[in-house]
TIDRENKE-948203 format. One record per residue (C-alpha): residue in one letter; x, y, z. Coordinates in steps of 0.25 Angstrom, whole numbers, plus 2048, in hexadecimal, padded with zeros to 3 digits. Example, Ala and Ser with C-alpha at 12.3 -4.5 7.8 and 13.67 -1.06 7.14 Angstrom:
<vexlos>
<aa->A | u->831 | v->7EE | w->81F>;
<aa->S | u->837 | v->7FC | w->81D>;
</vexlos>
This chain:
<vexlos>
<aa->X | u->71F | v->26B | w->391>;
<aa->X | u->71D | v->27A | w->391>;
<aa->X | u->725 | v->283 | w->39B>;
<aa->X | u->731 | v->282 | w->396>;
<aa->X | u->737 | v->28E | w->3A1>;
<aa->X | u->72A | v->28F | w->3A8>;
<aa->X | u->729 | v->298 | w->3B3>;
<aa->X | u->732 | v->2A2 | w->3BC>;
<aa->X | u->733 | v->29C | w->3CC>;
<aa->X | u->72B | v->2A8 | w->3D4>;
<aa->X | u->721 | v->2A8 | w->3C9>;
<aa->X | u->71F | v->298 | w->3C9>;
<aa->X | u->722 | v->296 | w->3D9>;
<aa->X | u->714 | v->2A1 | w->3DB>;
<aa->X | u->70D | v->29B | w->3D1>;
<aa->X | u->70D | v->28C | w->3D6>;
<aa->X | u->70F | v->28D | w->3E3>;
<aa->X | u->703 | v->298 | w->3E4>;
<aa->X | u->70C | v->2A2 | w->3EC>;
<aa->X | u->718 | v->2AA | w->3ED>;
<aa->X | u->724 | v->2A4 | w->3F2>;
<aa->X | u->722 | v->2A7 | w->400>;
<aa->X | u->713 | v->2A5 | w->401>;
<aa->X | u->714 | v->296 | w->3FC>;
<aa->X | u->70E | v->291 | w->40A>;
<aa->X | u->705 | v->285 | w->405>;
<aa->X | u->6F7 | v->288 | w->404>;
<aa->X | u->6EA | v->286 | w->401>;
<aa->X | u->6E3 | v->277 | w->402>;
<aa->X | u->6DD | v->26C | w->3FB>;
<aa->X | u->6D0 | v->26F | w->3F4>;
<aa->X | u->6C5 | v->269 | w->3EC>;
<aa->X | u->6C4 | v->271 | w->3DF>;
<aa->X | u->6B5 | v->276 | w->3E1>;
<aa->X | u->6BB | v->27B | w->3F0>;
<aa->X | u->6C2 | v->289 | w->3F3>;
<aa->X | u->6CD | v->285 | w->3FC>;
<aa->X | u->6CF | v->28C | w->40A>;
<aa->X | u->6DD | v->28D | w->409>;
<aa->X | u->6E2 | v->284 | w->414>;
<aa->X | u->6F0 | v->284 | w->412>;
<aa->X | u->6F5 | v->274 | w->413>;
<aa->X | u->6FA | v->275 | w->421>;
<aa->X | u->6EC | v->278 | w->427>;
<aa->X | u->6E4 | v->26F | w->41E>;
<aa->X | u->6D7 | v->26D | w->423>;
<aa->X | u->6D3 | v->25E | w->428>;
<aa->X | u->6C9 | v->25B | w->41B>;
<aa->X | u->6CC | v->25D | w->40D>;
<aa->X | u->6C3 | v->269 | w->408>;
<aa->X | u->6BC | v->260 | w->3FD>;
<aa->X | u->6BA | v->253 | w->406>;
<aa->X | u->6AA | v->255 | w->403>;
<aa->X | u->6A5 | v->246 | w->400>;
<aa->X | u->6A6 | v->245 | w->3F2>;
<aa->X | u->6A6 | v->238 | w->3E9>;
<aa->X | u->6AE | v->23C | w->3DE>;
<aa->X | u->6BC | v->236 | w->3DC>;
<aa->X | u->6C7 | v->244 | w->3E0>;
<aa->X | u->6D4 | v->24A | w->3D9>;
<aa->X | u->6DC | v->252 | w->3E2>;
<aa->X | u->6E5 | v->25C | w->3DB>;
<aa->X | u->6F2 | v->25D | w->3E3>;
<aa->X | u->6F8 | v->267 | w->3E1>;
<aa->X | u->700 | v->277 | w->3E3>;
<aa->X | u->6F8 | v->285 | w->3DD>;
<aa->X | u->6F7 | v->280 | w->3D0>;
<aa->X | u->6EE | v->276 | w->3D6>;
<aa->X | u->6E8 | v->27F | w->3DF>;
<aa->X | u->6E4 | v->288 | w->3D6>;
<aa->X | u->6EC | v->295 | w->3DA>;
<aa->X | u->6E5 | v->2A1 | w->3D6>;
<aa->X | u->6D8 | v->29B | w->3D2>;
<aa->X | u->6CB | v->298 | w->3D9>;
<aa->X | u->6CA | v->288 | w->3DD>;
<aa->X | u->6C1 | v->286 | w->3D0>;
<aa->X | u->6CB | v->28B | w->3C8>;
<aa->X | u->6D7 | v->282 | w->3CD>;
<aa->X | u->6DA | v->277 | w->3C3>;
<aa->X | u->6D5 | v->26A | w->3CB>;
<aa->X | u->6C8 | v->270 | w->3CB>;
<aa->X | u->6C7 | v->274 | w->3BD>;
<aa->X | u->6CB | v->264 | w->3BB>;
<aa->X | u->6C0 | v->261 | w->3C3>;
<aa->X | u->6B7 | v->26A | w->3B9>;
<aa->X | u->6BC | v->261 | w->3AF>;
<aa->X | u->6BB | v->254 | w->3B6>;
<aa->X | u->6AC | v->258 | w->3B6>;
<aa->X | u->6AB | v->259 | w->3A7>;
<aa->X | u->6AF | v->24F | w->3A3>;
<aa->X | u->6A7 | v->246 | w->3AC>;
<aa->X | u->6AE | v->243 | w->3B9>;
<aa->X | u->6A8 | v->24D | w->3C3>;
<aa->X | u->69F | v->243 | w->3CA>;
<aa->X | u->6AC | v->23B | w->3CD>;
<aa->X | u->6B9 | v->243 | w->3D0>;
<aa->X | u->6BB | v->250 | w->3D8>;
<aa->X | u->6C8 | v->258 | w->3D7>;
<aa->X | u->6CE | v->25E | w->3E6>;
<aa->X | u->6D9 | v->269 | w->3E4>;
<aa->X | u->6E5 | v->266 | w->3EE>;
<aa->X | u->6EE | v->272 | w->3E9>;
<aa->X | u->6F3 | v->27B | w->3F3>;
<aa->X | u->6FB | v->286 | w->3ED>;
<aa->X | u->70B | v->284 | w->3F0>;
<aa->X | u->70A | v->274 | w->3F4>;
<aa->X | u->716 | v->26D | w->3EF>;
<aa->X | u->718 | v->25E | w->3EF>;
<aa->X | u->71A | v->25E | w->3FE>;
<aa->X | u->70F | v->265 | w->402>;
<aa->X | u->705 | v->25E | w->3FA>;
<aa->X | u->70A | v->250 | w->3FF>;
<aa->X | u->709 | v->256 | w->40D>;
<aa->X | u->6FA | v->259 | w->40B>;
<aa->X | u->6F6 | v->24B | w->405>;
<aa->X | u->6F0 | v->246 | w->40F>;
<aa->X | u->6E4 | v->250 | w->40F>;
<aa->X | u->6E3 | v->251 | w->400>;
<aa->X | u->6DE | v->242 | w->400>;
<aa->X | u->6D5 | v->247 | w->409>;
<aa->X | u->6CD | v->248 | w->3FB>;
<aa->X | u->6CF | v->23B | w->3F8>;
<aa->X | u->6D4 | v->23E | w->3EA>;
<aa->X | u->6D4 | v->233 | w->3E1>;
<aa->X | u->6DF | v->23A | w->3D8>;
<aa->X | u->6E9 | v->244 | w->3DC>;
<aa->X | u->6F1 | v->24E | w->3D1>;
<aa->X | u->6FC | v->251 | w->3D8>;
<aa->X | u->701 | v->25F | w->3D2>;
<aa->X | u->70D | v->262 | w->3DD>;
<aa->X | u->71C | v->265 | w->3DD>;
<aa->X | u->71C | v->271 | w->3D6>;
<aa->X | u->71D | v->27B | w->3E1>;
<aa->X | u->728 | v->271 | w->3E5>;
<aa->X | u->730 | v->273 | w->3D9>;
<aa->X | u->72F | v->283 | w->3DC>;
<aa->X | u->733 | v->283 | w->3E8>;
<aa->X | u->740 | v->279 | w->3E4>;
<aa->X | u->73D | v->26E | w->3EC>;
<aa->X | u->746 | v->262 | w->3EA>;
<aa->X | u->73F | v->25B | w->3DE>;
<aa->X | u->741 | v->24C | w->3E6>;
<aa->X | u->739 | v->251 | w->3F2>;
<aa->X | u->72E | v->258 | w->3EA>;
<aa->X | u->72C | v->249 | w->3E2>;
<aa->X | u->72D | v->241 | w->3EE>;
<aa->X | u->722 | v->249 | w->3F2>;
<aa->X | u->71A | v->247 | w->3E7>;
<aa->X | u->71D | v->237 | w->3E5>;
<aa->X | u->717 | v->238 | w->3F6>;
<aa->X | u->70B | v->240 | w->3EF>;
<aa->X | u->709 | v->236 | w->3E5>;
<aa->X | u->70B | v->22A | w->3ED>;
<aa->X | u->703 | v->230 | w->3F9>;
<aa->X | u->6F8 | v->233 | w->3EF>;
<aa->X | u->6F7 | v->223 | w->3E9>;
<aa->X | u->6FA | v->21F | w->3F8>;
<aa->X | u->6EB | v->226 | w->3FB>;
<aa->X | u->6E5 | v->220 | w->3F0>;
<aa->X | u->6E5 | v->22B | w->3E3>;
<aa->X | u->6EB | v->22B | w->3D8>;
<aa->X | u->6F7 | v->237 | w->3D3>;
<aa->X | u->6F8 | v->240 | w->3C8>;
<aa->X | u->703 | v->249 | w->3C7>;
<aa->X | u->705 | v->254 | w->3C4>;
<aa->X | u->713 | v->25B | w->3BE>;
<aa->X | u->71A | v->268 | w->3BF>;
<aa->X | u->727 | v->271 | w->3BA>;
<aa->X | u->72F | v->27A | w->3C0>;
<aa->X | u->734 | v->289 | w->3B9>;
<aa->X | u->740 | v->287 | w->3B1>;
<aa->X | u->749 | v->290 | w->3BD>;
<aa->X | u->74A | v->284 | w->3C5>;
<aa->X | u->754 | v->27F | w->3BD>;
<aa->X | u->753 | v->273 | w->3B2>;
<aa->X | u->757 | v->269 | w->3BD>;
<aa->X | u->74F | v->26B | w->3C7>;
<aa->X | u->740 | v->26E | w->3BE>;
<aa->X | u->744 | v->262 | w->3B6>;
<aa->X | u->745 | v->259 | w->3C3>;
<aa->X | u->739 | v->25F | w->3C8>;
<aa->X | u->731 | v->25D | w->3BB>;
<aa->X | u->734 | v->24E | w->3BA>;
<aa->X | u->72F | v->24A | w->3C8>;
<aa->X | u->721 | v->24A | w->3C2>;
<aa->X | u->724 | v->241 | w->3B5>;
<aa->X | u->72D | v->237 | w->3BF>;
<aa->X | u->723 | v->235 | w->3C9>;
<aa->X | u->715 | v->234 | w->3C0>;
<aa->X | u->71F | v->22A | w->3B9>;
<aa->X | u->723 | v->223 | w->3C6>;
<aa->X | u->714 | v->222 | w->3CC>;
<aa->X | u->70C | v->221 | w->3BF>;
<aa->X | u->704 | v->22E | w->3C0>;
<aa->X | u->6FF | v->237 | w->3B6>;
<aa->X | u->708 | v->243 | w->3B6>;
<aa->X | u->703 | v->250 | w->3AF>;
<aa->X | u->711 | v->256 | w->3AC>;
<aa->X | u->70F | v->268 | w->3B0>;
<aa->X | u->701 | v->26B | w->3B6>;
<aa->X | u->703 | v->27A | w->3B1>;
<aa->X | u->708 | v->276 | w->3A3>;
<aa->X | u->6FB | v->27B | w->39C>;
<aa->X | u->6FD | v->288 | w->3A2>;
<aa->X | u->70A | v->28B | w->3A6>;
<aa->X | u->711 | v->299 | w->3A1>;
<aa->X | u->703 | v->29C | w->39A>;
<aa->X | u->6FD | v->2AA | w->3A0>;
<aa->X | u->6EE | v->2A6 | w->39A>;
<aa->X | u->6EF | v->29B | w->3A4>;
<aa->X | u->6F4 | v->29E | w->3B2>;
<aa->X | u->6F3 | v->2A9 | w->3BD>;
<aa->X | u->6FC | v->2B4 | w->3BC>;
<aa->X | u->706 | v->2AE | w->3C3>;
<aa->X | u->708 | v->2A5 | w->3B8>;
<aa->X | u->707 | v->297 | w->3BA>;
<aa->X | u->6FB | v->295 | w->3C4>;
<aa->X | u->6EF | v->293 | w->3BB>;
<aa->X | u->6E4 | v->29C | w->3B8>;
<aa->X | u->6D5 | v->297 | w->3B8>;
<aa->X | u->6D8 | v->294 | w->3A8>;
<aa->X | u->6E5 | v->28E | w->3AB>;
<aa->X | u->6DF | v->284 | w->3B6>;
<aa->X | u->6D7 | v->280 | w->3AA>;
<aa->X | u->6E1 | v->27D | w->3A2>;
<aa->X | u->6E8 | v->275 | w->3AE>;
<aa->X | u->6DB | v->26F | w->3B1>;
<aa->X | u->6DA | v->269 | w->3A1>;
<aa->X | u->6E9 | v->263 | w->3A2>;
<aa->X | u->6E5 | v->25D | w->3AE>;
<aa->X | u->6DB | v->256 | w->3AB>;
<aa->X | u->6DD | v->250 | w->3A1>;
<aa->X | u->6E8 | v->24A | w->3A7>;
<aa->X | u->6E0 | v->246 | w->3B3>;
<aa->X | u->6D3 | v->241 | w->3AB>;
<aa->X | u->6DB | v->232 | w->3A8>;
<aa->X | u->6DC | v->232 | w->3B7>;
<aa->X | u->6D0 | v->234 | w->3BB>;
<aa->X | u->6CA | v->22C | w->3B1>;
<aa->X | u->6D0 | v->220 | w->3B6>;
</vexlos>
């Protein structure tokens, strides 16, 4: 894996966390990808999930921070809904929907805080892409897995299945810490059998083509990229 040094920590805390550090107050809601968000912050979020229109089609909720999200970019341009562009190619529009559950500067806490109404959705498969904004702000690494085993079993408990995402941390956090960090992903896609894509942003990390100017967040080609790596990944899945 690239990134050997990776990034420098006011650089990498705004770029995940989609704000500076003392305007990281959660934001932002749950959405489906062909919807524009109102920006409800997760406190005040509204009683009905903002794509609970009937719809037939099985659902894949992205869980996840601003990378998820889709900081910077209009909500077509966000990952999950160009994976749901390339669901339709290849045949499987007429059964699955995507719904984006990032909120910028969610961390594993807050995202199994909010659980309860993502299901609202009724997903069907969940990628859960959190812990990163966890890492940044040094959260102990044991609290930041026990909250994602509760997210992993909280989501099986309600009937969908997991796939995980991983994440790494910048090289000043010290070896000890990024290393225990980094092998909480591989340890619990082990333990509870999920698929695990080992770095969301590896294919376009410390690549200026690819992300805003802030360096990691995606640009629109960069969503692409990610949205290419992801599915891939996800299509066994969803093929099942």
């Amino acid at each position: 894996m690239r990134l050997a040094s990776f990034f420098g920590l006011p650089l990498l805390c705004f770029l995940v966390v989609g704000c500076l550090p003392e305007q990281c107050a959660r934001r932002g809601v749950a959405q489906s990808v062909t919807e524009v968000s109102s920006g409800t912050p997760p406190d005040t979020i509204p009683d009905t999930i903002p794509d609970a229109t009937p719809d037939a089609r099985r659902v894949l909720v992205f869980l996840g921070d601003s990378l998820t999200a889709g900081y910077g970019l209009a909500s077509r341009e966000a990952f999950p809904a160009r994976v749901e562009e390339l669901m339709a190619r290849e045949g499987l529009g007429s059964t699955w929907r995507v719904v984006n559950a990032g909120v910028s500067g969610d961390t594993s806490r807050g995202g199994l805080e909010r659980l309860d109404w993502v299901f609202r959705s009724k997903p069907d498969v969940v990628f859960l892409c959190l812990g990163a904004n966890d890492g940044l702000r040094g959260i102990d690494v044991a609290e930041t897995e026990k909250n994602l085993r509760a997210l992993v079993e909280g989501i099986r408990q309600r009937g969908a299945r997991v796939v995980l995402a991983g994440m790494r941390l910048p090289s000043n956090y010290g070896p000890e810490y990024r290393e225990s960090f980094a092998a909480l992903y591989p340890r619990l896609a082990k333990e509870y059998s999920v698929p695990l894509l080992p770095f969301l942003i590896d294919k376009i990390a410390l690549d200026s083509r690819f992300t805003l100017p802030d360096g990691i967040h995606p640009n629109a080609e960069g969503a692409n990229r990610i949205a290419s790596e992801v599915w891939t990944f996800l299509a066994p899945t969803l093929n099942k």
